[in-house]
C-alpha positions as CSV (number, residue, x, y, z in Angstrom):
1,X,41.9,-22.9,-21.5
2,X,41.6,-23.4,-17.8
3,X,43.6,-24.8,-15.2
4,X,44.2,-24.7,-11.2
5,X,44.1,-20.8,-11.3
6,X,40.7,-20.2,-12.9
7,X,38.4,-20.4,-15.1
8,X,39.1,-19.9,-18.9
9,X,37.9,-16.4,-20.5
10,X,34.2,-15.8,-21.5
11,X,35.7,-13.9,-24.7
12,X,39.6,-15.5,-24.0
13,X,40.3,-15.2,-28.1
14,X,43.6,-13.1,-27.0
15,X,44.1,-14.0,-23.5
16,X,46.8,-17.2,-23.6
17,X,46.0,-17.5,-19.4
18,X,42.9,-18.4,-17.8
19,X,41.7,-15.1,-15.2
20,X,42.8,-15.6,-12.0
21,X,40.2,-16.9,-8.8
22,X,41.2,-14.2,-6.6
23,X,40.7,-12.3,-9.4
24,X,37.3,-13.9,-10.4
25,X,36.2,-13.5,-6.2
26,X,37.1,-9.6,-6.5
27,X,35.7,-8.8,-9.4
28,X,32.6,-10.9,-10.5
29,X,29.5,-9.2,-9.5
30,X,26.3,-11.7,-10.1
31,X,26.2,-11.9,-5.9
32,X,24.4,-8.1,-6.4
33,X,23.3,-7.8,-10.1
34,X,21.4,-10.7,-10.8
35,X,18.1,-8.9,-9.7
36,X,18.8,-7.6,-13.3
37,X,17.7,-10.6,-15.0
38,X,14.5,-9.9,-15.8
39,X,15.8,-6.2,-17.3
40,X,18.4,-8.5,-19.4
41,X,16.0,-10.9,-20.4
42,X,13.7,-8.8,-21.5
43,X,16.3,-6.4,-23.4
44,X,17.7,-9.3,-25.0
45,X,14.2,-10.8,-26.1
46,X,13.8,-7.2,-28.1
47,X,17.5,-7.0,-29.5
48,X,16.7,-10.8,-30.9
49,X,13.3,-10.1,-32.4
50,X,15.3,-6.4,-33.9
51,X,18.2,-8.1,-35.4
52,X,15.2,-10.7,-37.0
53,X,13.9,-7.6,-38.5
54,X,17.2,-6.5,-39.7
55,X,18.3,-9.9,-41.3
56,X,21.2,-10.4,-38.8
57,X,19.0,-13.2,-37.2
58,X,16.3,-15.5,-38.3
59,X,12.7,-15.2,-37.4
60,X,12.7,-18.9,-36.7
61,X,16.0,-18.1,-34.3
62,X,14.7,-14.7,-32.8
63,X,11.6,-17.1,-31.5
64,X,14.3,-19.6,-30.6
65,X,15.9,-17.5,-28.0
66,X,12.8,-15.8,-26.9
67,X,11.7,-19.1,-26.2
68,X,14.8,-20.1,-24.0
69,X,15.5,-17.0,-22.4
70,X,11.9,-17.3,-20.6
71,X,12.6,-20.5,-20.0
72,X,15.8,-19.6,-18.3
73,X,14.1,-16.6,-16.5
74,X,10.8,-19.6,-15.1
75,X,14.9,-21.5,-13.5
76,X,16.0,-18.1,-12.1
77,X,12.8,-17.1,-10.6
78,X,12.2,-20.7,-9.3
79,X,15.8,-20.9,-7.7
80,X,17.0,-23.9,-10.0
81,X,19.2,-21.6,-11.9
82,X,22.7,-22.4,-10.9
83,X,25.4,-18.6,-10.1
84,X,29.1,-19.4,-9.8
85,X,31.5,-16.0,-9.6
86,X,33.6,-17.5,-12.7
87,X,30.7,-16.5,-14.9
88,X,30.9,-12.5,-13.1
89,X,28.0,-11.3,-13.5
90,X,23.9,-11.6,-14.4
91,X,24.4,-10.8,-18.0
92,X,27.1,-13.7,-19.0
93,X,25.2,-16.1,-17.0
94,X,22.2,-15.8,-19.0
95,X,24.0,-15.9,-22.4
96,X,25.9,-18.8,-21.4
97,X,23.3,-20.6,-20.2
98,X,21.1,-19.6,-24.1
99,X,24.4,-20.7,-25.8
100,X,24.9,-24.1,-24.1
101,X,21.1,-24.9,-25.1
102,X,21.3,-23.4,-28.5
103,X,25.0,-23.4,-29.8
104,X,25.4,-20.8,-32.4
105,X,22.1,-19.5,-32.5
106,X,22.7,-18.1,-28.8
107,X,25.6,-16.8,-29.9
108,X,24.1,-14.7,-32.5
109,X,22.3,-12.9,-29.9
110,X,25.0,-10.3,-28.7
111,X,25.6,-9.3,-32.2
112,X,25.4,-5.2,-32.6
113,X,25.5,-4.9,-28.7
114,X,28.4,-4.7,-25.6
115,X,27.8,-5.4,-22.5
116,X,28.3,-1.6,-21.8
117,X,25.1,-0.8,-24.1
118,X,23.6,-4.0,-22.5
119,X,24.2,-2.8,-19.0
120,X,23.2,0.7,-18.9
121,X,19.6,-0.5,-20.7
122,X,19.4,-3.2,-17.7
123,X,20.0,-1.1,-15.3
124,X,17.1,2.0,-16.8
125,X,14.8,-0.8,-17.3
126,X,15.4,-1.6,-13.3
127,X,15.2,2.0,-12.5
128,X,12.6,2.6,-14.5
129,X,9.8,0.3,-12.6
130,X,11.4,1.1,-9.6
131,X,10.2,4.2,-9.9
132,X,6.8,3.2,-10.8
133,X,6.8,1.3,-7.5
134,X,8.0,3.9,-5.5
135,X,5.8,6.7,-6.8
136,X,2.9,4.4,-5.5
137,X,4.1,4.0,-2.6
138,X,4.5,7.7,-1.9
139,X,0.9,7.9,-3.6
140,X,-0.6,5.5,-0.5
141,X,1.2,7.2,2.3
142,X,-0.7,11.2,0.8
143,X,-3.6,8.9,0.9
144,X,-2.9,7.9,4.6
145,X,-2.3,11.5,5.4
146,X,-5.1,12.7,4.0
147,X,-7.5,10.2,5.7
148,X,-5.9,11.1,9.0
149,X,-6.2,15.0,8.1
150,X,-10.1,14.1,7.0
151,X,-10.3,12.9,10.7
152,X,-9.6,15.9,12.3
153,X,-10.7,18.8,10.6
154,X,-12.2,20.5,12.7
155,X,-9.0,20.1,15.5
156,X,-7.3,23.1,16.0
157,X,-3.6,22.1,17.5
158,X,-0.3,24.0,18.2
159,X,1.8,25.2,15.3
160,X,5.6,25.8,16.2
161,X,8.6,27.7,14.7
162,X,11.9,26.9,16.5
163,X,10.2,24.2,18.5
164,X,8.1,26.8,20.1
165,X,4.7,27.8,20.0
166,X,3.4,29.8,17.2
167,X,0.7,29.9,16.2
168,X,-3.0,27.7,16.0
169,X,-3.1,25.5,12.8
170,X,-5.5,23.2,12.0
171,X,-4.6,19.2,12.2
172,X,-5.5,18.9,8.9
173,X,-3.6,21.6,8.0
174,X,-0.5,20.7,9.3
175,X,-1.4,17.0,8.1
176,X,-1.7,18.3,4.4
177,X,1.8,19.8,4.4
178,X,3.3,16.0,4.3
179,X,1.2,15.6,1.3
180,X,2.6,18.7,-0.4
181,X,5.8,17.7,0.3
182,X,5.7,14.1,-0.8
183,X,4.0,15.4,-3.6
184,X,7.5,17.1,-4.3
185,X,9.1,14.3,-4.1
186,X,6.9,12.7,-7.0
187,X,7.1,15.5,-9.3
188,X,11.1,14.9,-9.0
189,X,10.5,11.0,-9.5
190,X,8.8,11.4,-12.8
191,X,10.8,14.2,-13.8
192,X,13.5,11.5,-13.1
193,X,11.7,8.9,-15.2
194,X,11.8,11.1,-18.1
195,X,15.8,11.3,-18.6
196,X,15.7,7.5,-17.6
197,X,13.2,6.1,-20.3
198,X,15.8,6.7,-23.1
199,X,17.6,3.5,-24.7
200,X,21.4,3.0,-24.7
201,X,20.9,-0.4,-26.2
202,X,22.6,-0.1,-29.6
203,X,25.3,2.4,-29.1
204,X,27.8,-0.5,-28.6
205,X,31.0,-0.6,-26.4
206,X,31.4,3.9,-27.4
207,X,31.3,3.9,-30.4
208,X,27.9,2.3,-32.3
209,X,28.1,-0.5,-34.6
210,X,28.6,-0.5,-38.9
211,X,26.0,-3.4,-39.2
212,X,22.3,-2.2,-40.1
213,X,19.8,-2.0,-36.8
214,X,17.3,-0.6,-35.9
215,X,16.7,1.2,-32.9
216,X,13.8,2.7,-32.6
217,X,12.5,-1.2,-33.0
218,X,13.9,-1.7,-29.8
219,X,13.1,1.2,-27.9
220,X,9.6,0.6,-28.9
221,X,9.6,-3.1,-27.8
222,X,10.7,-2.0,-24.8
223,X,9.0,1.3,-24.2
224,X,11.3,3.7,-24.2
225,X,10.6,7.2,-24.8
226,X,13.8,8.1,-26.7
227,X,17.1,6.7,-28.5
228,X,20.0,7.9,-26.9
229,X,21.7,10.1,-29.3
230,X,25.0,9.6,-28.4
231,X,27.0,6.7,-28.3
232,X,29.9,7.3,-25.9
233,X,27.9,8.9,-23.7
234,X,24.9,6.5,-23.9
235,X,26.7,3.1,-22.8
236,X,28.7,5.3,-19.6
237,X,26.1,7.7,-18.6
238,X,24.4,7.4,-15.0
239,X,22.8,10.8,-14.6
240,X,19.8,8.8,-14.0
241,X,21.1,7.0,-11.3
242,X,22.4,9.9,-9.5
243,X,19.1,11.4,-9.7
244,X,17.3,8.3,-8.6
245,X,19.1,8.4,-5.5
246,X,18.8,12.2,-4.8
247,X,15.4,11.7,-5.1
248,X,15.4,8.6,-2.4
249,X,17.7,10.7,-0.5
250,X,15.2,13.7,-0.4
251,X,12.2,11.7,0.3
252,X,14.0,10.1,3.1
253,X,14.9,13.5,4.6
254,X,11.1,14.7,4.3
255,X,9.9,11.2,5.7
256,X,13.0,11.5,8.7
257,X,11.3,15.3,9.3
258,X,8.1,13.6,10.0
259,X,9.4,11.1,12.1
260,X,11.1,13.1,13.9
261,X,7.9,15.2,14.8
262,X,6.2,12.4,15.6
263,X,8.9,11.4,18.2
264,X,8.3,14.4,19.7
265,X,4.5,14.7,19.7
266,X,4.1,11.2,21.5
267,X,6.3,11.9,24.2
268,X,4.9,12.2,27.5
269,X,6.2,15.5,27.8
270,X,4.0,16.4,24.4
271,X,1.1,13.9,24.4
272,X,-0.5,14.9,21.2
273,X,-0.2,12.0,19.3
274,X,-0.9,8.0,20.0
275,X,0.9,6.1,17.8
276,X,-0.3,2.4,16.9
277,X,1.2,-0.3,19.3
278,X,1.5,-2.8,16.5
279,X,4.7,-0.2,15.0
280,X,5.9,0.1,18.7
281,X,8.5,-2.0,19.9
282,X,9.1,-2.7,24.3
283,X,12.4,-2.2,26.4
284,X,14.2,-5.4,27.1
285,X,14.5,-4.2,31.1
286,X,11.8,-1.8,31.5
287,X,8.4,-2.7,31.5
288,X,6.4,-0.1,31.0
289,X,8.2,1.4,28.1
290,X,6.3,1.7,24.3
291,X,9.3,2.8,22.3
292,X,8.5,4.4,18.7
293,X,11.2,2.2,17.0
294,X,9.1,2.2,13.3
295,X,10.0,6.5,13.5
296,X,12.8,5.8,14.6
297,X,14.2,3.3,12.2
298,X,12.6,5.6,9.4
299,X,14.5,8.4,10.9
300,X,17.5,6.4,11.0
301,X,17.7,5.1,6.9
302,X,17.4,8.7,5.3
303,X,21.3,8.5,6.5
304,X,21.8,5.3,4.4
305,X,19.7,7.3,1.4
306,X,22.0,10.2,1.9
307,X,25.2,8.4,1.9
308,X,24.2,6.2,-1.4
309,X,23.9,9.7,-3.3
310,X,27.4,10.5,-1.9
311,X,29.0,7.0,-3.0
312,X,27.6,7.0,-7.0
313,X,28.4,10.9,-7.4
314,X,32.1,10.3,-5.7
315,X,32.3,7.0,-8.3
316,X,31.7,9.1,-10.9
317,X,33.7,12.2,-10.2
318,X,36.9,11.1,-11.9
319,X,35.7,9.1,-14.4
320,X,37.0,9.7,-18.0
321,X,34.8,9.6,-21.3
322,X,32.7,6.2,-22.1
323,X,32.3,2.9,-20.2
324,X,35.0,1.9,-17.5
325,X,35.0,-0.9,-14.8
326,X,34.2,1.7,-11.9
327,X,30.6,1.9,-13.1
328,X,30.0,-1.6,-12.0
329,X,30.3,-0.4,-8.4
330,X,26.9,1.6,-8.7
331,X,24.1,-1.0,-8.9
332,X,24.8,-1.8,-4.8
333,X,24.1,1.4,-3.9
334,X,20.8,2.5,-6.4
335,X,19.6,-1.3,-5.2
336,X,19.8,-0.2,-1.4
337,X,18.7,3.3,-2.3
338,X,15.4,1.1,-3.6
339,X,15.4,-1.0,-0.9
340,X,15.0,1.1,1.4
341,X,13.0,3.5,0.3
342,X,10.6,1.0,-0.5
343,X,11.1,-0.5,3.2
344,X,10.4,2.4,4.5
345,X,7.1,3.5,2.6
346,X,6.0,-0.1,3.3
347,X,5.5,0.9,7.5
348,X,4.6,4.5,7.0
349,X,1.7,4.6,5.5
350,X,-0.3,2.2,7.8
351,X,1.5,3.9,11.0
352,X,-0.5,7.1,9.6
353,X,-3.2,5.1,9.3
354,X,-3.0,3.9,12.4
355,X,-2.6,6.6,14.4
356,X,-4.8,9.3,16.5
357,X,-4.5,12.0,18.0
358,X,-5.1,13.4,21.9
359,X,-7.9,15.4,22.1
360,X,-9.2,15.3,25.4
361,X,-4.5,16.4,25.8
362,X,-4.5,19.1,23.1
363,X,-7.8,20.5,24.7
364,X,-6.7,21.2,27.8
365,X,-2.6,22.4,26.5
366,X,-4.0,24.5,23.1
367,X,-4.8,26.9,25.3
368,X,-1.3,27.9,26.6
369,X,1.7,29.5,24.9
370,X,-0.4,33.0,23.5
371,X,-0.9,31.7,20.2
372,X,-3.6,34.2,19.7
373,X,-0.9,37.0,19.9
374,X,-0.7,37.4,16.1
375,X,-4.6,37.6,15.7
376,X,-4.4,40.3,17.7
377,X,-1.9,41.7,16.2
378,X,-3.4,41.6,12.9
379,X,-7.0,42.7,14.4
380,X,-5.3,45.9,15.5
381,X,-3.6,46.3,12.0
382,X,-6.8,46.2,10.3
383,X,-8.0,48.9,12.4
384,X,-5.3,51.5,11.5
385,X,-2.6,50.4,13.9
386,X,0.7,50.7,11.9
387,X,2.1,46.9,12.0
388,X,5.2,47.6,14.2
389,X,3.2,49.4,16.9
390,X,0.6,46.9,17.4
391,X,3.2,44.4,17.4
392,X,4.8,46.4,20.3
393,X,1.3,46.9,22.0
394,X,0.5,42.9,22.0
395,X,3.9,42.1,23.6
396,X,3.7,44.2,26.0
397,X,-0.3,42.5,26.5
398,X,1.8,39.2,26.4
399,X,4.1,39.8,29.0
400,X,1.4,41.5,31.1
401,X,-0.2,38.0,30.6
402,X,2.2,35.5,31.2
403,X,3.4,37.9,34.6
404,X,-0.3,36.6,35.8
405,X,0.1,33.4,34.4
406,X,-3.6,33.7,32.5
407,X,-4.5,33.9,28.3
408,X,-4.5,37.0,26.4
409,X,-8.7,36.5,26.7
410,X,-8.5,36.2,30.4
411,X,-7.2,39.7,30.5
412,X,-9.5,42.3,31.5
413,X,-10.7,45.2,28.9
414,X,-9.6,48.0,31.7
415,X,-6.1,45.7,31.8
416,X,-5.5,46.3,28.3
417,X,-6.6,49.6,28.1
418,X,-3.7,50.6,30.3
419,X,-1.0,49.6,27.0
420,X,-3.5,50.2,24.3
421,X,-6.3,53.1,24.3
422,X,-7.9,52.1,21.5
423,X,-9.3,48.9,23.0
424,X,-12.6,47.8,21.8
425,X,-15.2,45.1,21.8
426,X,-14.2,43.9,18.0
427,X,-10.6,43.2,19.3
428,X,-12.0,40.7,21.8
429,X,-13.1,38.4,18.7
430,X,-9.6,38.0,17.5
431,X,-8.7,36.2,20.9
432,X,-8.8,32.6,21.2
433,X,-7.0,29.8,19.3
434,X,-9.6,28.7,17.3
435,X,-11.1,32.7,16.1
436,X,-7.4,32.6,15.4
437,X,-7.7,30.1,13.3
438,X,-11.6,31.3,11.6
439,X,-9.9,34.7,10.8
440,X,-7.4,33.4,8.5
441,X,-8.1,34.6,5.1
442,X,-5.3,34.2,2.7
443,X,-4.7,31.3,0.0
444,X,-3.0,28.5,1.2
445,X,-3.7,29.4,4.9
446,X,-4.9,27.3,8.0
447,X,-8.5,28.4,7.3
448,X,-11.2,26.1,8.0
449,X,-12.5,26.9,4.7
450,X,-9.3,27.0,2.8
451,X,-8.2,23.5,4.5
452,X,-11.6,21.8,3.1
453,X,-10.6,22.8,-0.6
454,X,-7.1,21.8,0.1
455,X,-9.2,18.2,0.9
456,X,-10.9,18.3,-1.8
457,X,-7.9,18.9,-4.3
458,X,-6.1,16.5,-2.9
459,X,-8.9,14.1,-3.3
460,X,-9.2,14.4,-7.0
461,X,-5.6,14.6,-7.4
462,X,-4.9,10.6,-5.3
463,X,-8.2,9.6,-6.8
464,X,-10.0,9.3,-3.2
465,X,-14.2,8.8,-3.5
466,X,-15.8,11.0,-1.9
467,X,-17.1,10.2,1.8
């Protein structure tokens, strides 16, 4: 049935008027979803070879439809496969287009299956090598920190708190905490993958089906680690999704952290890093200008990442139980959340690559800001000093210093002697950014010894051959 108004039903067995266009233009959804059809083709190829196993479909008509459906996904891929909005969305396109070719052997194939069931397995299968992609994308960018960190191990730069100087890390040091975080954000990716790899397909619109499949056929076709055990929770649930997202979202806030650092270290004002001109963009009206637009761009979509995980978990906040229209609303933002994630890791990991630090600027600035103070400190602790006196002591050394405008090692021995007593040669070895750095002993720390394991482990874990 069809006439001026629109198109006639997919499944119009009770409908006695065709849908509506305006109705077909708000709600069809192929213009976003039909990156699913490679998930949907290859879900339906393993629900047509199940119900062959299961007698609802011949072998002779399981091969059938395998057969078509790839031919169908060589039109799609190729760009000669024809999308209109009265057919909404990625999944009824394909089917229609496996009917018209094979009559009622097409139409066999969404026996024991809803498009709920169908959806939610499309849209894990999508999520599911998403995350594949992504975790090795974060996997190249460790790999691009820990060349750069490999680089400079033996330069000792400023370490802040508050934006202020601290303390005297390591480069490599301070390079190695991006790896540790990213690393974070893998762990949460595969945790992620695990509570996605499970199958809906099979549960049905809510409430399973009374003809005799078999599951586990399909969730090994498909490799799946589990069969959803529930049915109305299977076809609605997007846990996955949410958690997807969150982990795009928190990636992007560790990858906007480095950016933002970056920024700042290759200012003028800073000068401690020289980023690669290739990932620099100029100024329109001044000429001299190198902008850090890459960073700043990068810095820029962890907003987008954020406000994705926002958009699903308010979509699903008043949703009641089982499968309902509103869920159709959360492929746009997952895809974006991919997108640009994926974007993103795509620059960052040459710009790392890419990029050097100012020696000859970090030699002649590392020496400013009393970064040796807690050395000190800590030198005088392990002489008996109880730790809240010698941090009084040192102060008082550092504002005795910075009143001459001169290093804690520039001071005199009879200068110190006058706040501290008990000033001896062995004291004078804790001075100096880099004995700062030497004296570190604890797990984990800035140590030149400790940051060459840390190398090494992180080596063997990214699978890096040895130099």
């Amino acid at each position: 049935m069809s006439d001026a108004a629109g198109q006639p039903k997919a499944w119009g067995g009770v409908f006695r008027e065709p849908t509506d266009a305006r109705v077909e233009a708000f709600s069809e959804s192929v213009s976003f979803d039909r990156r699913l059809a490679d998930d949907d083709i290859d879900g339906s190829i393993a629900h047509a070879r199940m119900l062959a196993t299961c007698g609802l479909m011949t072998v002779q008509e399981a091969d059938q439809v395998a057969q078509v459906l790839e031919e169908i996904r060589g039109e799609i891929r190729a760009g000669r496969f024809e999308f209109t909005a009265a057919k909404e969305d990625i999944h009824l396109h394909i089917e229609s287009a496996l009917t018209a070719r094979l009559g009622d052997t097409g139409r066999k194939l969404h026996t024991a299956r809803s498009r709920n069931d169908q959806v939610a397995t499309d849209l894990r299968l999508h999520c599911r090598r998403a995350i594949d992609r992504l975790d090795a994308g974060l996997a190249e960018l460790q790999r691009s920190f820990l060349g750069f960190a490999e680089r400079e191990q033996d330069l000792v730069i400023p370490g802040y708190t508050h934006l202020r100087r601290a303390q005297p890390v390591l480069a490599a040091h301070q390079l190695l905490a991006w790896c540790e975080k990213l690393q974070r954000d893998r762990d949460r990716l595969a945790d992620c993958r695990r509570r996605t790899n499970v199958l809906p397909l099979g549960s049905g619109a809510l409430a399973g089906t009374s003809l005799p499949i078999d599951r586990d056929h399909v969730r090994d076709s498909l490799g799946f680690d589990a069969v959803a055990s529930n049915s109305l929770d299977a076809a609605s649930d997007r846990d996955f999704a949410c958690e997807l997202a969150f982990v795009a979202a928190l990636t992007g806030v560790h990858l906007s952290q480095w950016a933002e650092e970056w920024i700042i270290y290759s200012t003028h004002e800073f000068g401690f890093l020289q980023l690669p001109e290739g990932f620099c963009t100029g100024s329109s009206i001044m000429p001299q200008k190198i902008n850090p637009d890459v960073l700043e761009l990068v810095r820029g979509k962890s907003a987008r990442l954020i406000g994705n995980l926002q958009a699903l978990l308010v979509l699903l906040k008043g949703l009641p139980t089982a499968y309902n229209r509103d869920l159709q609303e959360d492929k746009e933002q997952i895809f974006d959340s991919i997108d640009t994630l994926e974007a993103v890791l795509g620059v960052a990991a040459p710009l790392v690559a890419g990029t050097r630090f100012d020696r000859e600027r970090l030699a002649a600035t590392i020496v400013g800001g009393h970064l040796d103070a807690t050395s000190l400190m800590e030198g005088l602790i392990s002489q008996g000093v109880p730790q809240r006196t010698a941090h009084e002591i040192v102060g008082k050394l550092v504002r005795r210093a910075m009143t001459r405008g001169v290093a804690l090692a520039d001071l005199a021995d009879q200068e110190i002697s006058q706040d501290y007593a008990g000033w001896n040669a062995a004291l004078r070895g804790a001075l100096g950014p880099s004995r700062a750095v030497e004296r570190m002993q604890s797990f984990g720390s800035t140590a030149p010894a400790a940051v060459a394991d840390q190398i090494a482990v992180w080596r063997r874990r990214l699978g890096v051959a040895s130099a």
